[in-house]
VOPAGU-2260 file (C-alpha; in pm, 1 decimal, decimal comma):
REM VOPAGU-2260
SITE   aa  ch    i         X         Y         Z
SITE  UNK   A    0    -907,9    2869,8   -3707,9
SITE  UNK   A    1   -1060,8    2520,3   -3700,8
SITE  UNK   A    2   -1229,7    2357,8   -3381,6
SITE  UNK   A    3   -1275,2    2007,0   -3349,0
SITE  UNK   A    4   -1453,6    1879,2   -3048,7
SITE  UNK   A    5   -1237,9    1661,9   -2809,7
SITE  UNK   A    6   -1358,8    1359,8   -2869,8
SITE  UNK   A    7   -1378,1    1403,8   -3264,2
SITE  UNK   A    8    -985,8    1501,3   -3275,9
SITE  UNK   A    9    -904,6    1192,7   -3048,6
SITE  UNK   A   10   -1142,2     998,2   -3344,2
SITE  UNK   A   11    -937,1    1091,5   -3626,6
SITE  UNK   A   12    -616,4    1043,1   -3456,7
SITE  UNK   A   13    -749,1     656,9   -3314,3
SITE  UNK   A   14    -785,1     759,3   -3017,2
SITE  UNK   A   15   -1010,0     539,7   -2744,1
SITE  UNK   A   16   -1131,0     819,8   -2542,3
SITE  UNK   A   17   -1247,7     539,7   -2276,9
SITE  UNK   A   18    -890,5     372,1   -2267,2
SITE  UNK   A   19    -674,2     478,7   -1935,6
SITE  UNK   A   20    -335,6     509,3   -1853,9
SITE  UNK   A   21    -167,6     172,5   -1780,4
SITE  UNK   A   22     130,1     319,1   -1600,6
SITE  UNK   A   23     143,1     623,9   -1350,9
SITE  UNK   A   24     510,4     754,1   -1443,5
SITE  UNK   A   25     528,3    1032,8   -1146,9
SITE  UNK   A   26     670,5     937,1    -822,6
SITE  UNK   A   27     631,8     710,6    -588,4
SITE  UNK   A   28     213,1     762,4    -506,4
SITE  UNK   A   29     264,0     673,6    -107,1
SITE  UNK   A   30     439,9     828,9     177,5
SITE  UNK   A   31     512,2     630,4     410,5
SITE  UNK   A   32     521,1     776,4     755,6
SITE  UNK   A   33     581,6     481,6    1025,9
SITE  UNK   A   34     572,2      86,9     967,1
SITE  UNK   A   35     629,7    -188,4    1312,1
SITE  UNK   A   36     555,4    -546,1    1347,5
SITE  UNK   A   37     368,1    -610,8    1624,5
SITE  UNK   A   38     234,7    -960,1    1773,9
SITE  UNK   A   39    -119,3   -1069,7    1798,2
SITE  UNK   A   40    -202,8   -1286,5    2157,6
SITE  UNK   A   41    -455,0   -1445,1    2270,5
SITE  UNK   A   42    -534,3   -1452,3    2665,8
SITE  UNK   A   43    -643,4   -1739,5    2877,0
SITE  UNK   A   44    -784,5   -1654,0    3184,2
SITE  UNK   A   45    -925,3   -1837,6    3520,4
SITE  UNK   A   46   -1262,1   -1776,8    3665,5
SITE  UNK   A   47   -1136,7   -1469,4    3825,0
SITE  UNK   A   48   -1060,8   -1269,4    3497,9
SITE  UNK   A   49    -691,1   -1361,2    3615,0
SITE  UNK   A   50    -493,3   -1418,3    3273,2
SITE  UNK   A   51    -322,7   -1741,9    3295,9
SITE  UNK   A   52    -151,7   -1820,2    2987,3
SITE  UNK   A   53     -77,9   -1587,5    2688,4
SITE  UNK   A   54     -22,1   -1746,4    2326,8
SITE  UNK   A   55     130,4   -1523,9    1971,1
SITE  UNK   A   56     -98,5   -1560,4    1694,8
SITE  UNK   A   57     -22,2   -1362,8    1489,9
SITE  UNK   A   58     142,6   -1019,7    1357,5
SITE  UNK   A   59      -5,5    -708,7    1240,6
SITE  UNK   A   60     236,5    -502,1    1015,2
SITE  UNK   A   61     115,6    -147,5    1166,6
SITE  UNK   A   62     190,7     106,5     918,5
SITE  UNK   A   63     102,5     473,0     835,8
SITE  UNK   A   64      57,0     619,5     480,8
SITE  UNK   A   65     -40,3     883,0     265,6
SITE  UNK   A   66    -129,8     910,5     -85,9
SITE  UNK   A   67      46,7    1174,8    -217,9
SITE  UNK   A   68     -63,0    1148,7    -571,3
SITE  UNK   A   69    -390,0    1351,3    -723,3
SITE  UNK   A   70    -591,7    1041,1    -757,5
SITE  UNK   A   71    -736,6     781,8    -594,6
SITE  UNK   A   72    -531,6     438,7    -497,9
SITE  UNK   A   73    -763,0      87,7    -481,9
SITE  UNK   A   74    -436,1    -100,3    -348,1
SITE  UNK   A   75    -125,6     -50,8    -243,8
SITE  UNK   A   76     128,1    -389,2    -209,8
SITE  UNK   A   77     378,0    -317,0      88,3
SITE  UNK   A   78     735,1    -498,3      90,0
SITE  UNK   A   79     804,3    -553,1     465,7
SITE  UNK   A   80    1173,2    -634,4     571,6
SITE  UNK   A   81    1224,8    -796,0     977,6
SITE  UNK   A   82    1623,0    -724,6     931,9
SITE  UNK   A   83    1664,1   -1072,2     881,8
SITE  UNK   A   84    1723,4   -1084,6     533,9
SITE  UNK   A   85    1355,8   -1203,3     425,7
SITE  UNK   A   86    1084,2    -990,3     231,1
SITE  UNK   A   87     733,9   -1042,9     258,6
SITE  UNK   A   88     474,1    -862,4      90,3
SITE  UNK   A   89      93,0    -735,6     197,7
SITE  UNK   A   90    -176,0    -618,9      -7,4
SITE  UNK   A   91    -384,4    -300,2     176,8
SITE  UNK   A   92    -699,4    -245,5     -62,8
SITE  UNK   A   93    -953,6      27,8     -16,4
SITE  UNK   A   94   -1009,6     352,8    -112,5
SITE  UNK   A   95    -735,8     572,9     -69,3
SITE  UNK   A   96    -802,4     934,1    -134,6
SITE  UNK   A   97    -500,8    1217,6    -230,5
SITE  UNK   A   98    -386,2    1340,9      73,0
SITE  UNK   A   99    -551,5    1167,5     330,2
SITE  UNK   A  100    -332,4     956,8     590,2
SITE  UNK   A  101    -459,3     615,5     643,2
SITE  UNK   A  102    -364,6     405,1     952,2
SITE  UNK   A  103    -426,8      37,9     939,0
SITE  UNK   A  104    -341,6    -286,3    1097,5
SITE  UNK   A  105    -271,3    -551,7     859,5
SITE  UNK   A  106    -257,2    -930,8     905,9
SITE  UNK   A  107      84,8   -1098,8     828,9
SITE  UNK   A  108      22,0   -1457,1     813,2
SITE  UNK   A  109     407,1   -1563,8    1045,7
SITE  UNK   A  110     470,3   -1436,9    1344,4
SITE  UNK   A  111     747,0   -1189,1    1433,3
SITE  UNK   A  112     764,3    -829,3    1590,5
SITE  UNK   A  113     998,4    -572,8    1622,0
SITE  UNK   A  114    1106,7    -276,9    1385,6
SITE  UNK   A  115    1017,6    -318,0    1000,2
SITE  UNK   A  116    1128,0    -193,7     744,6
SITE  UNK   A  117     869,5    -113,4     465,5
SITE  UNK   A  118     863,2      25,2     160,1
SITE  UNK   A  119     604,8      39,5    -181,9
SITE  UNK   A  120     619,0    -246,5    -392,1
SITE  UNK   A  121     304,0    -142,0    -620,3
SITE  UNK   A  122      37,6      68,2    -626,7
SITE  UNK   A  123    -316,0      41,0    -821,0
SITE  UNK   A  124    -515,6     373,8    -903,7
SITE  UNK   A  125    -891,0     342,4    -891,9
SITE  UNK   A  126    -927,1     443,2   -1270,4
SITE  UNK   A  127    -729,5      69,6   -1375,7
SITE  UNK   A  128    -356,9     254,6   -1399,0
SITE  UNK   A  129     -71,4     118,8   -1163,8
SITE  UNK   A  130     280,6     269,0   -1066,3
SITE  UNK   A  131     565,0     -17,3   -1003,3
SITE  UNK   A  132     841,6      11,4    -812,7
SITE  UNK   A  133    1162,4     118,6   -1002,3
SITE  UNK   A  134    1521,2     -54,9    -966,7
SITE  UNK   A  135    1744,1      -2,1    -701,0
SITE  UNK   A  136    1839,7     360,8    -634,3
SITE  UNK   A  137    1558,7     511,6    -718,8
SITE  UNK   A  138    1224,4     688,6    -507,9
SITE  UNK   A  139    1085,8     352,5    -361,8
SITE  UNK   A  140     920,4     512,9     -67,3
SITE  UNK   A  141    1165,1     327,5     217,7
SITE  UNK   A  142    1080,0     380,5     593,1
């Protein structure tokens, strides 16, 4: 029987043993658990510590995710619909281990509230490989 050490066999055949996967081909990598809108204020007050005027700022897109696949995600870009037939989208980067549930407040840069709906445009793995969102019909990860 003939051995040939790993990184000789991927020589011969012209292999790049350094060269990653550009495309993640499993299932969607993120679960998404819950996803709102929910507006930013600021408060004016009086001397008292009475509030006397309240302002929107902004809008956080709260959402709640897991990373179901066995490596680790640097970014994940969210598609966020208000029911009013627009789509933004919002970048989360990080770390995101498998398994672990992340919670985060993100900055939306209009202002609305209400119930989102949100789903996984894109995902980037933390060794270079990404997983896109297929067409219509298929796993996209919808909350």
């Amino acid at each position: 029987m003939l051995f040939m050490a790993p990184f000789l066999l991927a020589a011969a055949l012209g292999l790049d043993s350094n060269q990653s996967n550009t495309a993640y081909t499993g299932v969607n990598p993120i679960r998404i658990a819950s996803c709102s809108l929910d507006p930013v204020f600021s408060y004016q007050s009086d001397g008292d510590g009475d509030v006397i005027s309240t302002n929107q700022i902004g809008t956080d897109l709260d959402v709640n995710f897991t990373n179901i696949a066995e490596k680790p995600i640097s970014s994940v870009t969210f598609a966020i619909g208000n029911g009013g037939g627009s789509t933004n989208r919002v970048v989360d980067a990080g770390t995101f281990s498998p398994g672990v549930t992340i919670t985060h407040a993100l900055p939306l840069s209009y202002l609305d509230s209400g119930k989102a709906t949100c789903s996984v445009n894109s995902v980037a793995f933390s060794d270079g490989s990404t997983w896109m969102q297929p067409a219509v019909g298929a796993d996209s990860g919808k909350n």
